[in-house]
LUMVO-524421 format. One record per residue (C-alpha): residue in one letter; x, y, z. Coordinates in steps of 0.5 Angstrom, whole numbers, padded with zeros to 4 digits, always signed. Last residue first. Example, Ala and Ser with C-alpha at 12.3 -4.5 7.8 and 13.67 -1.06 7.14 Angstrom:
BEGIN
S+0027-0002+0014
A+0025-0009+0016
REM end
This chain:
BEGIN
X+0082-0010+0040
X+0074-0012+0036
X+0073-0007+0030
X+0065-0004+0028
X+0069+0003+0028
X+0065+0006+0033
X+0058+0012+0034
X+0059+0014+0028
X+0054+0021+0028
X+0052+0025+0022
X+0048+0031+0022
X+0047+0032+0015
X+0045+0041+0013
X+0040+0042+0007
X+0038+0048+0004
X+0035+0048-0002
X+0033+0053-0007
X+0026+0054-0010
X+0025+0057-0016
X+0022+0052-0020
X+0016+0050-0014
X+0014+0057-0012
X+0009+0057-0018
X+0006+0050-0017
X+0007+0052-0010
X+0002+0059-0011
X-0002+0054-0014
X-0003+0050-0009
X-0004+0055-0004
X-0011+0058-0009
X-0016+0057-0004
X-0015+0063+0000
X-0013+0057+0006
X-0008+0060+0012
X-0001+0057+0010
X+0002+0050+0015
X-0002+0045+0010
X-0001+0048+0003
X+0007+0048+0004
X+0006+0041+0007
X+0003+0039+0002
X+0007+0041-0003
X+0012+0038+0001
X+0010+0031+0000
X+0016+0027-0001
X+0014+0025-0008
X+0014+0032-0010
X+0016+0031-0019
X+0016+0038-0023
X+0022+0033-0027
X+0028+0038-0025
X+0025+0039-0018
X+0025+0032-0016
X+0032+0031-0020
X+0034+0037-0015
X+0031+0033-0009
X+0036+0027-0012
X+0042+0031-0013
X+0041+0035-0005
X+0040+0028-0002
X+0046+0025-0004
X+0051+0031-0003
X+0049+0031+0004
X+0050+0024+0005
X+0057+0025+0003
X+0057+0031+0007
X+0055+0028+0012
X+0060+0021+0012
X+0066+0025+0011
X+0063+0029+0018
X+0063+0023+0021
X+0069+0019+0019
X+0073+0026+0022
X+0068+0026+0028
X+0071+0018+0028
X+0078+0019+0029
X+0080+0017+0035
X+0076+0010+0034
X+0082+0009+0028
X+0081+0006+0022
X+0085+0001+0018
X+0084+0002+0012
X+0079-0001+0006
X+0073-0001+0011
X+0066-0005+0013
X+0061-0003+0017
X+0062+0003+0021
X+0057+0005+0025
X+0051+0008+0026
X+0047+0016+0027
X+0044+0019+0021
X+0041+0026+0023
X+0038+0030+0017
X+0036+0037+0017
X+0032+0040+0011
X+0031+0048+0010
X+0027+0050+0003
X+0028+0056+0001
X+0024+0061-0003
X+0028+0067-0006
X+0027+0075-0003
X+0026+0072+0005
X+0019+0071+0008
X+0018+0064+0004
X+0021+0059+0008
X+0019+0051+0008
X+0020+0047+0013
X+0024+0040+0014
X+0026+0035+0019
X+0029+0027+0018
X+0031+0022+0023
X+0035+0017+0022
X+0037+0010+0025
X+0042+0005+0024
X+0046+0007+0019
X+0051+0003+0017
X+0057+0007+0014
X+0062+0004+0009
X+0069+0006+0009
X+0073+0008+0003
X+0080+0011+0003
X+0083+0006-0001
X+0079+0007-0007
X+0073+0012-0007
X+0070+0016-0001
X+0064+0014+0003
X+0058+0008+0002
X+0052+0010+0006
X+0049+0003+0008
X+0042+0002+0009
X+0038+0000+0017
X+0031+0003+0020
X+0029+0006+0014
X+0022+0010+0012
X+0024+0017+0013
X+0022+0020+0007
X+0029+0023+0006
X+0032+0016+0007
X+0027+0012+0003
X+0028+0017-0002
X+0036+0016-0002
X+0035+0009-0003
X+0031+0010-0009
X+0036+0014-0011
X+0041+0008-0010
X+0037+0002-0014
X+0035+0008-0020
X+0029+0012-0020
X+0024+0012-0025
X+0021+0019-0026
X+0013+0021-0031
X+0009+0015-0031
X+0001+0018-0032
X-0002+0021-0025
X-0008+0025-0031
X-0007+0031-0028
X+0001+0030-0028
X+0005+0026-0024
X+0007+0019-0023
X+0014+0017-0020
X+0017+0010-0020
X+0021+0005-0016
X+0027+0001-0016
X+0030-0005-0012
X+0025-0011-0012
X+0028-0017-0015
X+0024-0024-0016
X+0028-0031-0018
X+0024-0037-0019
X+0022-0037-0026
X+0028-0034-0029
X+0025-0030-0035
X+0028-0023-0032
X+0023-0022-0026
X+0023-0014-0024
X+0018-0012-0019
X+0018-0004-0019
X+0016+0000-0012
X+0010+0005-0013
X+0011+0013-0012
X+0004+0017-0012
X+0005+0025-0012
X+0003+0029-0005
X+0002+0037-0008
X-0005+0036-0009
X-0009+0029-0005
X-0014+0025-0010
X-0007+0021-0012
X-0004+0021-0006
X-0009+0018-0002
X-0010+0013-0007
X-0004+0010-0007
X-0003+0010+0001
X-0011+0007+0001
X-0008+0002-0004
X-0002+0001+0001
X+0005+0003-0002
X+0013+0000+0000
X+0019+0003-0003
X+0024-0002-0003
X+0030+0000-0003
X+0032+0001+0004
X+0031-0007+0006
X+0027-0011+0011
X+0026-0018+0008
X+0020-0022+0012
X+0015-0019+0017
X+0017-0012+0013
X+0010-0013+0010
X+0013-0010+0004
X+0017-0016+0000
X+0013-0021+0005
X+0007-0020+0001
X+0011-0022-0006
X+0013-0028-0003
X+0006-0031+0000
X+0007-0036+0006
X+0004-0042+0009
X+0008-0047+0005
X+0014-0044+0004
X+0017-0039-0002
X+0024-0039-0002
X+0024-0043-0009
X+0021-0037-0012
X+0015-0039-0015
X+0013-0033-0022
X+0007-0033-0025
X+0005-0027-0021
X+0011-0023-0024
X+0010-0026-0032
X+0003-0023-0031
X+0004-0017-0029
X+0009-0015-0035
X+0016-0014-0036
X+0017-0011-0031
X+0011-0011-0026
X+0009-0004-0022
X+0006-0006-0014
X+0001-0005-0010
X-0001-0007-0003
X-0006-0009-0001
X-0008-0004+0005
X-0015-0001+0003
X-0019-0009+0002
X-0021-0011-0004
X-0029-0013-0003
X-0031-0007-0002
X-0030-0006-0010
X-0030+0002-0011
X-0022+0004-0010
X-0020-0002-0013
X-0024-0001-0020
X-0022+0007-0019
X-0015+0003-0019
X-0013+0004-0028
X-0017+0011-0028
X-0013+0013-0023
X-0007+0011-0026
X-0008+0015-0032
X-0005+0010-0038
X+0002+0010-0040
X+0002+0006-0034
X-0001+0000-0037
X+0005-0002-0041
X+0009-0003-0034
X+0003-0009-0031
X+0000-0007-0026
X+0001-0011-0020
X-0004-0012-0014
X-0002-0015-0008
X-0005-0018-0002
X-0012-0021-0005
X-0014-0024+0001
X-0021-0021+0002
X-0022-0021-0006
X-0026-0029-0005
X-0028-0032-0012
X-0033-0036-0012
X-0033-0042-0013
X-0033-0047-0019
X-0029-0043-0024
X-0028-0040-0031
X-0035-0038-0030
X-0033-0032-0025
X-0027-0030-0030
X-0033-0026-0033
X-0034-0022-0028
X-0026-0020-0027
X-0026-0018-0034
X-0033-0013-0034
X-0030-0010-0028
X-0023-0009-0031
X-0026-0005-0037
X-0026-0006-0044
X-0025-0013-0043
X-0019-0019-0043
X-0019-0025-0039
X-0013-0029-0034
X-0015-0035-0030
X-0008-0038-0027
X-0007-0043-0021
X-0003-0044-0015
X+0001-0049-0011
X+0004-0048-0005
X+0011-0050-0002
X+0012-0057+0002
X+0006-0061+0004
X+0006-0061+0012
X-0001-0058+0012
X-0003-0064+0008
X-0010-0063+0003
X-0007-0057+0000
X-0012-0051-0003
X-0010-0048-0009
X-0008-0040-0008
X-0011-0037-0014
X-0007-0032-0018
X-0011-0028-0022
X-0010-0024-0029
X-0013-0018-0032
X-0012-0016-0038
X-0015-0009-0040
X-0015-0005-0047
X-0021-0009-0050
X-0024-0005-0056
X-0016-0002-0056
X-0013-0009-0057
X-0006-0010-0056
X-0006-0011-0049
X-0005-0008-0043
X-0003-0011-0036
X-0007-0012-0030
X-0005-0017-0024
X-0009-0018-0019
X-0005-0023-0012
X-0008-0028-0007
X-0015-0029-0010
X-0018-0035-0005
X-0023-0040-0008
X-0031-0041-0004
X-0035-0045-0003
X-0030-0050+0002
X-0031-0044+0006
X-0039-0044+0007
X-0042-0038+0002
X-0045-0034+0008
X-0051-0030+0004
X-0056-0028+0010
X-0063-0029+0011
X-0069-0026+0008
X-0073-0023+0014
X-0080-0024+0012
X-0082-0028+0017
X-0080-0023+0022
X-0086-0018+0020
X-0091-0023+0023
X-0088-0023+0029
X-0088-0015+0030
X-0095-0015+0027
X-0098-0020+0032
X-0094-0016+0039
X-0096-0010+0035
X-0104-0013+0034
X-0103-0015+0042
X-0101-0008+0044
X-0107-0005+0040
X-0112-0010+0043
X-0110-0008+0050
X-0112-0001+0049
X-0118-0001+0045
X-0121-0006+0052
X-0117-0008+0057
X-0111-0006+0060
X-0107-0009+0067
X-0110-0016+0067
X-0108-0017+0059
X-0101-0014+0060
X-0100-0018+0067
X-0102-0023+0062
X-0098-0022+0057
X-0091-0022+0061
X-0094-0030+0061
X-0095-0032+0069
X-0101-0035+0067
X-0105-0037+0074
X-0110-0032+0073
X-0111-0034+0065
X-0110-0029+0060
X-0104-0032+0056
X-0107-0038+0055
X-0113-0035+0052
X-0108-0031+0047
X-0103-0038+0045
X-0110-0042+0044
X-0112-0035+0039
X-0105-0035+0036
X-0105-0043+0034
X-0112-0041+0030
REM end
């Protein structure tokens, strides 16, 4: 009845409805089905459901997944959450959280049911860091992150991390300099709070990449706690390979150093040079590094040159600025040396965190079996690396 009043209304001479200039310039079969789709048009709107926005005192924001193994094999996965509770007064100092952990046999089953441990809904878009549990690495890390990579709720630049002893005891640890506001274990990796060249730094989209991807191995970093509560180390990492992407290399503080080095992700490390009095410390504060796979001659080689350029940080002898090629040519050949044990240790564990089989794979036509011809290559590949080293001062005041 009400769309009747609202048609005759549109047909009268002094109606300046669009509709009426339609009805006045049509009649007939015309007319009718241009109102009937106008009708059908309104009509359909009615049915439109509206949208599923949860107001946000509804909502509870995850900061942290972990994932550890637990003993039972019918339920190996158990997840834990830390939540960020919210504080009434923005000047309260530190921040508090809350724990919800569950087992399943899958983590998606886990992470359902911890929605009734709680009165909102948990929210992943904050969910920063995802730690994995040491014990769970003997397991296919894709296996472990396929959930992650799947959910469009977690977001592709979490980072994720491996603790020891286990996952849970790393989340529930509060480091005194935690401020309101802030997440330590994101300020490891975000580069906005600590900068240092033993941490290896791995985004979700990274890790999957690697995993996917042939001839580019994942390395995650390794968060230690050692039953302080307060206190968080990060300053080692951990290779995985193999089809199944299981834990195969754990590199030390200093390896881990030299990788960040190789892989060209520092702005600023240390090269200590020489033993004893004659000691020197070299900050480098920058790096570049470039290299090429040859196989046209009889062996394979693998060409890599590395510039390093800083100043000298701290020395047993005094130090003269007359000398400084002398101090940069010990300095390369120290760096040289370095870099040449770890991409030997590389080779050795049939490990390639730098990627190199993918760059071989890369820079050749496709035939579909380049990967395999790496695999093979691989062995017996020799390195060639050469360190351009250039100490710009002493670092002493006269």
């Amino acid at each position: 009845m009400v769309f009747k009043l609202f048609l005759q209304c549109c047909t009268l001479p002094n109606c300046h409805f669009p509709f009426s200039l339609l009805v006045h310039k049509k009649e007939g079969k015309g007319v009718k089905r241009q109102i009937f789709k106008i009708f059908l048009g309104l009509a359909a709107c009615l049915f439109l459901s509206s949208c599923g926005f949860k107001d946000i005192d509804k909502r509870i924001f995850v900061q942290a997944i972990g994932i550890d193994h637990s003993d039972n094999e019918k339920e190996p996965y158990k997840v834990i959450l830390k939540i960020a509770v919210p504080s009434g007064a923005l000047k309260e100092s530190g921040t508090k959280y809350a724990y919800i952990s569950k087992q399943g046999s899958s983590l998606s089953e886990a992470i359902r049911f911890l929605k009734s441990h709680t009165d909102k809904e948990l929210d992943f878009g904050h969910a920063k860091v995802i730690v994995l549990g040491d014990s769970v690495l003997e397991h296919s890390l894709h296996d472990v992150l396929d959930f992650f990579f799947r959910r469009r709720d977690i977001q592709m630049i979490s980072w994720v991390a491996v603790g020891k002893p286990s996952a849970e005891k790393v989340l529930k640890v509060h480091p005194k300099t935690e401020m309101s506001g802030t997440f330590a274990l994101s300020n490891f990796f975000s580069d906005n709070g600590v900068e240092s060249p033993y941490i290896v730094s791995s985004f979700l989209f990274d890790a999957r990449r690697r995993i996917v991807e042939s001839g580019f191995d994942p390395i995650l970093p390794i968060i230690q706690t050692k039953g302080d509560k307060h206190k968080l180390m990060v300053n080692q990492s951990v290779v995985f390979s193999g089809v199944k992407n299981t834990k195969t290399l754990q590199l030390s503080s200093m390896q881990t150093k030299y990788y960040n080095l190789l892989a060209n992700n520092i702005d600023k490390m240390d090269i200590k040079v020489g033993k004893g009095q004659k000691e020197f410390t070299f900050s480098v504060d920058s790096a570049k590094v470039k290299y090429k796979i040859i196989t046209s001659g009889k062996k394979p080689v693998l060409k890599m040159d590395i510039l390093v350029g800083g100043i000298i940080e701290e020395s047993k002898f005094d130090m003269s600025p007359k000398d400084l090629n002398k101090y940069s040519r010990r300095a390369a050949k120290h760096t040289k040396k370095e870099a040449l044990k770890l991409l030997t240790l590389f080779q050795d564990k049939d490990v390639d965190p730098l990627g190199f089989g993918l760059r071989y794979k890369a820079t050749r036509l496709s035939n579909g079996k380049r990967i395999e011809e790496w695999k093979n290559l691989y062995p017996d590949l020799t390195f060639d690396v050469s360190v351009d080293a250039k100490i710009m001062s002493t670092g002493t005041i006269e």
